[in-house]
C-alpha positions as CSV (number, residue, x, y, z in Angstrom):
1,X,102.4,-19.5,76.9
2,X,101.5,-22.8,75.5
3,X,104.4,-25.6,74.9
4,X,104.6,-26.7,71.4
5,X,105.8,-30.7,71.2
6,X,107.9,-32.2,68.4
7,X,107.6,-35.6,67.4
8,X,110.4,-37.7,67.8
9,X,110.7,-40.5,65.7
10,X,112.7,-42.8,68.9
11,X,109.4,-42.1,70.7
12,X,107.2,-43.4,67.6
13,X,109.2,-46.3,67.3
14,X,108.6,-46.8,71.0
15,X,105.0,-46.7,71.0
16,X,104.7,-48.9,68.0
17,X,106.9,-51.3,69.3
18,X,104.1,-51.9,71.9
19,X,101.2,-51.8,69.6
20,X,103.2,-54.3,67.3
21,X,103.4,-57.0,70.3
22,X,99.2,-57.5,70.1
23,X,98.9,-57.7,66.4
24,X,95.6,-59.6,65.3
25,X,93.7,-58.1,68.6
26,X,90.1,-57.5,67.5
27,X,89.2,-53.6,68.2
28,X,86.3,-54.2,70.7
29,X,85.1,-52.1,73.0
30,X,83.9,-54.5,76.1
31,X,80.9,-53.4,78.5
32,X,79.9,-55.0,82.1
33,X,77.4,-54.8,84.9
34,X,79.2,-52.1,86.9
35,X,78.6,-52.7,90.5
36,X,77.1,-49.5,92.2
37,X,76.9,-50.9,95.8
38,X,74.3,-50.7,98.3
39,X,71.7,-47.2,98.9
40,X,69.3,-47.3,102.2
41,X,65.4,-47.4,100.6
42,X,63.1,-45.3,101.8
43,X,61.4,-48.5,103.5
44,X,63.0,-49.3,106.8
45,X,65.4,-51.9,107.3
46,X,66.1,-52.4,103.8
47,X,68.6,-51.5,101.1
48,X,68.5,-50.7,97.3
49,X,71.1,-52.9,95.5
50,X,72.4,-50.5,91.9
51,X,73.6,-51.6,88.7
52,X,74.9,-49.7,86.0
53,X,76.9,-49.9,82.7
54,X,80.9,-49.9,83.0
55,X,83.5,-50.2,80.4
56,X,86.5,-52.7,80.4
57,X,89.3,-53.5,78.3
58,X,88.7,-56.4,76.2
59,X,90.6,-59.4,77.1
60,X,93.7,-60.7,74.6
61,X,92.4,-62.9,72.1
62,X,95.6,-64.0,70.9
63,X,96.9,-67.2,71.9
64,X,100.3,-66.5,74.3
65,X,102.0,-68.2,71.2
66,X,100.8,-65.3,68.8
67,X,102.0,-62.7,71.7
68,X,105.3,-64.3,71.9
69,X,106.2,-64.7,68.1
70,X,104.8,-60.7,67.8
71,X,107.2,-60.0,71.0
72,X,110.3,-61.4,68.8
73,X,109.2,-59.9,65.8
74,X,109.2,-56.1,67.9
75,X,112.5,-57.5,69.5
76,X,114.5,-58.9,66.1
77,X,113.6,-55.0,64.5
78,X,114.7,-53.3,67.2
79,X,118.0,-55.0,67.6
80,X,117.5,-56.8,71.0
81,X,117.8,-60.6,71.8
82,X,114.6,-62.5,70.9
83,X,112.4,-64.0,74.5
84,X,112.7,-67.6,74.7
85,X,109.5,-67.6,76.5
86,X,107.1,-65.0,78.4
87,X,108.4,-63.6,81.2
88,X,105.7,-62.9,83.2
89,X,101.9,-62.6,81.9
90,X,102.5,-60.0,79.2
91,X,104.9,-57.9,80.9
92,X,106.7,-55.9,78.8
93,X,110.2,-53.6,78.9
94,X,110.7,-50.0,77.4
95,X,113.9,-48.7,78.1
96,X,114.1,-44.9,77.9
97,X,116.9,-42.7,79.2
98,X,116.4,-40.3,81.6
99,X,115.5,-37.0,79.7
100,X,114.1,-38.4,76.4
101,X,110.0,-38.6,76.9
102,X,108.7,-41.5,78.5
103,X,106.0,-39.7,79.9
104,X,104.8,-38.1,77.0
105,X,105.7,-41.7,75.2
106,X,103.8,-43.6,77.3
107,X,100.3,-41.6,77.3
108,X,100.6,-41.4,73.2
109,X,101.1,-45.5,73.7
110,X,97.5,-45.2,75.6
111,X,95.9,-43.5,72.4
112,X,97.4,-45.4,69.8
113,X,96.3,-48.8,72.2
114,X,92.5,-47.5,72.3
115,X,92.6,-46.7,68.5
116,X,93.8,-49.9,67.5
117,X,92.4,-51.9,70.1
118,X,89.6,-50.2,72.0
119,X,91.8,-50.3,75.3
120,X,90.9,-47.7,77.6
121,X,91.8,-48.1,81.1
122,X,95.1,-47.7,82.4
123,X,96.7,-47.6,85.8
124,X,100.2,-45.7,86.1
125,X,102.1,-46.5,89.0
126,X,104.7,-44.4,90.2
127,X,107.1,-44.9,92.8
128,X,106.7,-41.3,94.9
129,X,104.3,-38.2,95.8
130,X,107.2,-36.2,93.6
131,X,106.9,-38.1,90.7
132,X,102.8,-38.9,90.8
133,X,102.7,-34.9,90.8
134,X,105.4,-34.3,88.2
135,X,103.5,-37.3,85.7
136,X,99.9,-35.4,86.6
137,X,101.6,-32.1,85.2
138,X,102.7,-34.0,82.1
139,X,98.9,-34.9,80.9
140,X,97.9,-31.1,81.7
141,X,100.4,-29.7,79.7
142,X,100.0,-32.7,76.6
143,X,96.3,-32.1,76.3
144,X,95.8,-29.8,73.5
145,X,98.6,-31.3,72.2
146,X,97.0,-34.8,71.3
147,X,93.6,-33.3,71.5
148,X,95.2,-31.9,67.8
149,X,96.2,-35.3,66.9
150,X,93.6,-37.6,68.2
151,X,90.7,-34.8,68.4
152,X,89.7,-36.5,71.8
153,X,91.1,-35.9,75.7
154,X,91.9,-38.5,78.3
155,X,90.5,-38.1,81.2
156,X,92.9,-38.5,84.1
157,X,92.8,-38.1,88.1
158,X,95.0,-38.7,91.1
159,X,93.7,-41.8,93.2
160,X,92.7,-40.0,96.7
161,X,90.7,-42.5,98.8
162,X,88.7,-39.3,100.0
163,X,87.2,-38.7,96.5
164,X,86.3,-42.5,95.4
165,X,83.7,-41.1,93.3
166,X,85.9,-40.9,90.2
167,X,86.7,-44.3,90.4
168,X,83.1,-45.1,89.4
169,X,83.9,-42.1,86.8
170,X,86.8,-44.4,85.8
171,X,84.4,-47.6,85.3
172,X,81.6,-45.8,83.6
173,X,83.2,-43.6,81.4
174,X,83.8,-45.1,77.5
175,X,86.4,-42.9,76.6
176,X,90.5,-43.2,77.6
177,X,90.3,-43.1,81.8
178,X,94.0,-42.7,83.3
179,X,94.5,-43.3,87.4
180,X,97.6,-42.3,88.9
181,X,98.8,-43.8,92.4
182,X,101.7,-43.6,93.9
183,X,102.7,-47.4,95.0
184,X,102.2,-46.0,98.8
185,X,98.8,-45.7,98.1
186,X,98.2,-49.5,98.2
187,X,101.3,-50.8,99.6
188,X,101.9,-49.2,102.9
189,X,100.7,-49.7,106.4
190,X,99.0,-47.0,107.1
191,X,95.1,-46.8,107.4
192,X,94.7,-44.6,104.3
193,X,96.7,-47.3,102.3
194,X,94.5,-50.0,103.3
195,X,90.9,-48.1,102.6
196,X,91.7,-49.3,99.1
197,X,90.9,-52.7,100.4
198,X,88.2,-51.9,102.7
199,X,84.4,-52.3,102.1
200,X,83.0,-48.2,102.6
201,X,80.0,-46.8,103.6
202,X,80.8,-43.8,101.5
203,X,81.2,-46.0,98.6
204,X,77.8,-47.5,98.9
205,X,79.7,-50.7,101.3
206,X,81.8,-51.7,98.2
207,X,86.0,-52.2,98.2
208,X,87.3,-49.3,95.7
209,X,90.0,-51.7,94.7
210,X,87.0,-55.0,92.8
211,X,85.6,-51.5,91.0
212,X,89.3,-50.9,89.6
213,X,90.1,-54.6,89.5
214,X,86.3,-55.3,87.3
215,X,87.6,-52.8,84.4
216,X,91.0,-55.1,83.2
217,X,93.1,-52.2,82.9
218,X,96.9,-51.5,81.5
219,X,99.2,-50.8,84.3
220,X,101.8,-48.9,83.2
221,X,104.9,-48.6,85.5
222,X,106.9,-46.0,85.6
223,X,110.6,-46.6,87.3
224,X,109.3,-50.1,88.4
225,X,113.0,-50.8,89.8
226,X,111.4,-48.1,92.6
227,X,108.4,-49.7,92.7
228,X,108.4,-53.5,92.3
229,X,109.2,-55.1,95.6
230,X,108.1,-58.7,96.5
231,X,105.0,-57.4,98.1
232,X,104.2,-54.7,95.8
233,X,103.8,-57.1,92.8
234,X,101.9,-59.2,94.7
235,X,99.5,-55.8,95.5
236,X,99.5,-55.0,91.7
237,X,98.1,-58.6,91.4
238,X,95.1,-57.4,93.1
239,X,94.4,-54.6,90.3
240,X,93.3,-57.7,87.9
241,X,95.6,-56.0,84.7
242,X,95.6,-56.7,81.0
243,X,99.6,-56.3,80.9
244,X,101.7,-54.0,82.4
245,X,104.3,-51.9,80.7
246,X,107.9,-51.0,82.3
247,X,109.2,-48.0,81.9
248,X,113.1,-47.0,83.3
249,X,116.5,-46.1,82.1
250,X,117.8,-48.8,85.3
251,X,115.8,-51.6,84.8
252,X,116.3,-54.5,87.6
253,X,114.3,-56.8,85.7
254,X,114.1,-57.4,82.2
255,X,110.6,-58.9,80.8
256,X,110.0,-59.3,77.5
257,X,112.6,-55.8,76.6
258,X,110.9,-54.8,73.2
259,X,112.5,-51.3,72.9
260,X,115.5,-49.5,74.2
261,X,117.1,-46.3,74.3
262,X,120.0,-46.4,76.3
263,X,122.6,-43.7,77.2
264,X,124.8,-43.8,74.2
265,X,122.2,-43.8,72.0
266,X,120.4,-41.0,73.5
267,X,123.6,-38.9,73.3
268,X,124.1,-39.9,69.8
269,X,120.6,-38.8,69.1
270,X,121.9,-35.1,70.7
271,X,118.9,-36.2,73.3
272,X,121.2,-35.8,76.0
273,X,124.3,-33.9,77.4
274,X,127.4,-35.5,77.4
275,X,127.9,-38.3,79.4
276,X,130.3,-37.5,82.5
277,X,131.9,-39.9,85.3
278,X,133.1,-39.1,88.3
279,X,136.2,-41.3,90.1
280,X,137.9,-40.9,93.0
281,X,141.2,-40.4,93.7
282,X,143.2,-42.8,95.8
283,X,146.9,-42.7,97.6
284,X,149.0,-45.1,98.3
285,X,148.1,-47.7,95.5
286,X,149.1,-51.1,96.4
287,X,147.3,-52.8,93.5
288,X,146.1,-55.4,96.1
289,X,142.4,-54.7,94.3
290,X,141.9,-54.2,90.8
291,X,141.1,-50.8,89.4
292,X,139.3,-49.6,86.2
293,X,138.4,-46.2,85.3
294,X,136.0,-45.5,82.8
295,X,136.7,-41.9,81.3
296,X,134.5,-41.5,78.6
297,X,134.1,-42.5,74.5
298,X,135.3,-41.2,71.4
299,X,133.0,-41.1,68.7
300,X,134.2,-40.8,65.1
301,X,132.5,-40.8,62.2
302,X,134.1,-43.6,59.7
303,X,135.4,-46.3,62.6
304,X,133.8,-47.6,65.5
305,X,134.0,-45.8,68.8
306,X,136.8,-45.9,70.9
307,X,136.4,-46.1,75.0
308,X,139.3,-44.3,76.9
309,X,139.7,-46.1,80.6
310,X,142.7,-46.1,83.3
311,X,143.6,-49.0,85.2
312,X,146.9,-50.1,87.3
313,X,149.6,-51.7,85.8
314,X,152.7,-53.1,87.3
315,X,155.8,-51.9,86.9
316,X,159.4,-52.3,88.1
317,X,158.8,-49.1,90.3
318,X,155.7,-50.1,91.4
319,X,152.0,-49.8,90.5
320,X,151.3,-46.9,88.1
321,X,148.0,-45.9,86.9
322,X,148.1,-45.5,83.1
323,X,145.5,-44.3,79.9
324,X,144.9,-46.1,77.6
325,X,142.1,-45.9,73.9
326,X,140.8,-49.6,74.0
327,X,138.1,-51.2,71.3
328,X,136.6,-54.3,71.3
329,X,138.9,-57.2,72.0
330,X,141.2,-55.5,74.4
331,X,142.8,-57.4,77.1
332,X,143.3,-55.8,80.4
333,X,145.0,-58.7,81.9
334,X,148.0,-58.5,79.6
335,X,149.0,-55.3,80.0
């Protein structure tokens, strides 16, 4: 049984909303001397130094200017506050509820970057084993898919530090290359972690991480308030990227947000289930801290929607928890 996908417009506004920040890219393709390490001659005591062709993304042409006035552009149409500056070198935000595609978003960004840009490396970083396997699934199951609407396949692996060969596959390989890694991967102490770092004789004496590093690639984030600790951005550093793209429903940090899709308006949208809250109930109330209740909102069609919360008030009998509909404007301290 093969899945049949549906475009969603949210989605398509999503990925446009990143192609729209590099407007006035040039779509290059970019080639270098791909680095193939050392091979032991024939001759004795000496080595064979290789050289082949690799493939990289093209650096940004676009002065950060441009990319900051494109930024606001994306951010004035999509209804969020404009960046005063950039946060970061080119890192942008894609808020996405839980449940709504950003998986399936995110790889269609990857085609619609390489058709309008030539981009073709990318790097997604996930924050777990669970999730690296569940985002590996999702490019199986998309294939055909976007093989119908793009009439070519990405080719995609799971970083394993026993099978480096595929990173040269990565380097050499013209077409749209995808890596997954889980940030453990690069950011732990353990000795497979650091192989990533290390100079191999099964990679012909070469570091697998200058071969990833040499192609420029996209890194594309996925949860990055899982992800991004102090020393894990300083690891990412290391993978030389274009930009990287964040993609959460819980962002920690904002950079450059250029598209959201938060809860309400997934539910809205009838992307989600109905939003639910769960309290706790407490005896003895004596209104010593203050106490708000958020049960849930009323949407209506012709007014605006109403939120419906209980708090404490004080009374002459004491403190009494009471319901009230509220709307903009509504002053708990008064009642």
């Amino acid at each position: 049984m093969k899945i049949k996908f549906k475009e969603q417009r949210f989605q398509l506004d999503a990925v446009q909303s990143v192609v729209d920040c590099f407007k006035g890219q040039k779509n290059i393709f970019s080639k270098f001397i791909l680095d193939r390490g050392r091979e032991k001659s024939n001759l004795p005591g000496q080595v064979q130094f290789l050289n082949s062709e690799g493939f990289k993304n093209k650096s940004i042409e676009l002065t950060d200017e441009e990319i900051l006035e494109n930024i606001r552009n994306v951010q004035i149409r999509n209804g969020l506050k404009p960046s005063k500056k950039l946060e970061g070198k080119y890192n942008l935000t894609i808020e996405m509820e839980t449940g709504t595609g950003k998986t399936y978003t995110y790889i269609r960004t990857m085609y619609e970057l390489y058709k309008n840009y030539g981009w073709s490396k990318y790097i997604v970083v996930v924050p777990s084993i669970a999730i690296r396997e569940g985002v590996y699934k999702s490019f199986q199951i998309t294939e055909d898919h976007f093989m119908n609407l793009y009439g070519n396949k990405i080719r995609y692996f799971i970083y394993n530090s026993k099978q480096l060969h595929k990173i040269d596959q990565f380097a050499s390989d013209s077409g749209i290359n995808v890596m997954i890694i889980n940030s453990q991967a690069f950011n732990s102490r353990g000795k497979d972690a650091r192989r990533i770092y290390m100079e191999l004789d099964e990679f012909a004496s070469r570091r697998p991480i200058d071969i990833i590093a040499q192609t420029n690639p996209i890194l594309i984030i996925d949860e990055p308030q899982s992800v991004e600790g102090k020393k894990t951005k300083e690891a990412l550093k290391l993978f030389n990227p274009l930009f990287t793209l964040r993609y959460s429903a819980t962002h920690k940090e904002d950079y450059n947000k250029i598209y959201r899709l938060d809860a309400l308006d997934a539910y809205n949208k009838k992307l989600v289930k109905k939003i639910k809250v769960k309290g706790i109930s407490i005896k003895g109330l004596t209104g010593t801290n203050g106490y708000v209740y958020f049960e849930g909102i009323e949407l209506r069609e012709k007014n605006k929607p109403i939120a419906k919360i209980e708090f404490e008030v004080k009374q002459k009998a004491g403190i009494k928890r009471v319901t009230r509909n509220v709307d903009e404007g509504y002053d708990l301290y008064t009642h």
